[in-house]
N, C-alpha and C positions, 0 to 999 in steps of 0.2 A: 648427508655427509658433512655438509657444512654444519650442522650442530655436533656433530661425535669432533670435529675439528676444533670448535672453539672447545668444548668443556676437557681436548686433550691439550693444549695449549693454554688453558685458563685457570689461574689458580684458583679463583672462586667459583669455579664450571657455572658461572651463571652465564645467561645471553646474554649479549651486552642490548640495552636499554633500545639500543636505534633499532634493532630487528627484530622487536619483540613481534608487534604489529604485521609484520611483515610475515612471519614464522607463522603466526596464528594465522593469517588470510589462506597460507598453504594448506594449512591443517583443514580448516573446512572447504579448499579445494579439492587434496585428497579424499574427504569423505565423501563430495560427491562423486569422485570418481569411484569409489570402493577402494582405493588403495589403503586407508585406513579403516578400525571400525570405531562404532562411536562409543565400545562397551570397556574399549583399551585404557586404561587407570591410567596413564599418563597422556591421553587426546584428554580426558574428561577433565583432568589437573589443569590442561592447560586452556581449553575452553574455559573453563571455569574461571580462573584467572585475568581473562583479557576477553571484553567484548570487542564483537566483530563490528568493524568499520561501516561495513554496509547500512547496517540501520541509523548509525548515525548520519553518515551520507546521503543515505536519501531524508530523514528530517532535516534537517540542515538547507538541500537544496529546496524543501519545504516551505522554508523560514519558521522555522520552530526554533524556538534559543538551547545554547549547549547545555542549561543547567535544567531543561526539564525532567530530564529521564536521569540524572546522575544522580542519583542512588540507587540502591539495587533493588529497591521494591517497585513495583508499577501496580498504583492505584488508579482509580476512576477518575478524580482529581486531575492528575498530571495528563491523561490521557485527554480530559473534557480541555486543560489550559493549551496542551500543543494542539489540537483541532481548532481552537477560539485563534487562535495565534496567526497559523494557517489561513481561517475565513479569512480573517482581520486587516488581511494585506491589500489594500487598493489595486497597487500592481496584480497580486497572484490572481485577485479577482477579475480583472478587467481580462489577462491569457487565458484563464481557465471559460470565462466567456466566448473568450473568444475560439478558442478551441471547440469547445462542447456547438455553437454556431457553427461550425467549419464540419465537424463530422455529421451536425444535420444536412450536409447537402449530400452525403453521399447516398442517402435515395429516401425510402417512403421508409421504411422499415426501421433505421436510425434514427430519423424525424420523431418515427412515433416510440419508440420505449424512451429516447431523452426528453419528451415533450411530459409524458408519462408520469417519467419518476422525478421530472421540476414541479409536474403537480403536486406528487405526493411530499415532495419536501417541503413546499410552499402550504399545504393543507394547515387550515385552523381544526379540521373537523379528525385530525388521524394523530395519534399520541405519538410524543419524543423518539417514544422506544419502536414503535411499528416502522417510523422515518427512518431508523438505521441503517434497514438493507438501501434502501434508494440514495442515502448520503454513502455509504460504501461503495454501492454503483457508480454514481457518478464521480467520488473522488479517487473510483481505481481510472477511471474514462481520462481523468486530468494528471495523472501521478504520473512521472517521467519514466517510473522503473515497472515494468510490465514483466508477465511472465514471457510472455512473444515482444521483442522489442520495435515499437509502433515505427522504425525506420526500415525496416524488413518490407522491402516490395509485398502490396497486395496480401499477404498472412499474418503481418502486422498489428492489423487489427481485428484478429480473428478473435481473441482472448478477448477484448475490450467487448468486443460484440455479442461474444459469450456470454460476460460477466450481467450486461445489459440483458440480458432476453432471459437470465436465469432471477435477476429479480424481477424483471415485470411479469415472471410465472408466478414467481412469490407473491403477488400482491393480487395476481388477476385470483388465486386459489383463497386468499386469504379475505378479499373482499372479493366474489364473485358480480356483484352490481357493478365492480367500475367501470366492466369493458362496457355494459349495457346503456352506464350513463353517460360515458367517453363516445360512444357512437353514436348517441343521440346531439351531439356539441354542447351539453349540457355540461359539463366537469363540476360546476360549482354545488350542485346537488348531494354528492357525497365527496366531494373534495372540499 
């Protein structure tokens, strides 16, 4: 209503500038609710036109700088300098420490896949690319913006724990010796 309002009132039927953002955030609220669809030429116009705040918001609160992603292409490049940017922060470093510590106390089971996938990121013996899923793991384990939000009493962390126990399947199928050499206290053998 508020938009058939201003372009009836408006003689350049444009939105004016302050609610463009604001309009767009609606539009992919609708869509997750199904009130709109995503195949509608004028949602896809206007998606198309204005990125959503969200991702920038969560880089941001990252500390990733505003000009990495501002252009409309997203190469490997830009992806490898906002990751570096990310590690890079003493601060981020020392929470996300501290964090990933803190969810090891919550039993034996958390202990062991973040103990895990530190080895595998830590590994001189397992290539850049294998290390992916375990650096995804653990910086979904660190990242404020979850799919369950981690302040949710007790289910909070059901995702996070998820995401954990679906890469250390990933690694235990892909390297079947590690559990073998991990239960010996041996890790440095094939890590």
């Amino acid at each position: 209503m508020t938009v058939r309002r201003w372009n009836s009132e408006s003689d350049t039927k444009r939105i004016p500038a302050l609610y463009e953002r604001s309009i767009i955030e609606g539009i992919y609220q609708f869509l997750i609710e199904g009130i709109l669809r995503s195949d509608s030429e004028a949602v896809q116009i206007a998606i198309a036109s204005t990125p959503s705040l969200s991702f920038q918001a969560v880089l941001t609160s990252l500390g990733v700088a505003d000009d990495v992603f501002s252009s409309d292409s997203c190469d490997e490049d830009k992806l490898a300098i906002a990751l570096c940017q990310i590690g890079s922060s003493e601060k981020r470093k020392k929470e996300a420490t501290a964090l990933i510590q803190s969810l090891k106390k919550m039993g034996q089971e958390w202990t062991k896949r973040i103990t895990m996938l530190t080895e595998i990121v830590q590994s001189v013996k397992i290539s850049s690319v294998d290390k992916l899923i375990a650096y995804g793991a653990l910086f979904y384990l660190i990242c404020p913006f979850d799919l369950i939000p981690d302040q949710i009493p007790v289910i909070g962390y059901v995702d996070d724990f998820g995401i954990l126990g679906l890469a250390v399947a990933y690694y235990l199928r892909k390297f079947p010796d590690l559990d073998k050499v991990r239960s010996k206290d041996a890790p440095s053998q094939l890590l």
